[in-house]
Residue, then its C-alpha position, 0 to 999 in steps of 0.5 A: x224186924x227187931x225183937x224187944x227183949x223187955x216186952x217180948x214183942x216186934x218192933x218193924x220201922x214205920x214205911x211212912x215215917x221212920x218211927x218204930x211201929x208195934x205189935x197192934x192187939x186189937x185186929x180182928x185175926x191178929x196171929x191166925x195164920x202166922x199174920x200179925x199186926x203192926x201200928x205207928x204210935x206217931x203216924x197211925x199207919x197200919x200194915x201186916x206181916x205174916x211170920 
């Protein structure tokens, strides 16, 4: 996981298709618990982390 000085946001490399996956804002429970949501611009793949 790489952090993005500019946006101060987390980037994680996509599982499915290589490309960069970014911070999803919109999950119901995004940050509750220390769990954030991550979504690939080119592929649409969703997954979690808990940081």
């Amino acid at each position: 996981m790489k952090k993005n000085i500019s946006n101060k946001k987390l980037t994680l490399i996509c599982p499915v298709c290589g490309e960069s996956m970014h911070e999803y804002e919109y999950a119901y429970d995004n940050k509750v618990h220390g769990k954030i949501y991550f979504k690939c611009d080119y592929c649409g793949h969703k997954e979690s982390k808990i940081i």
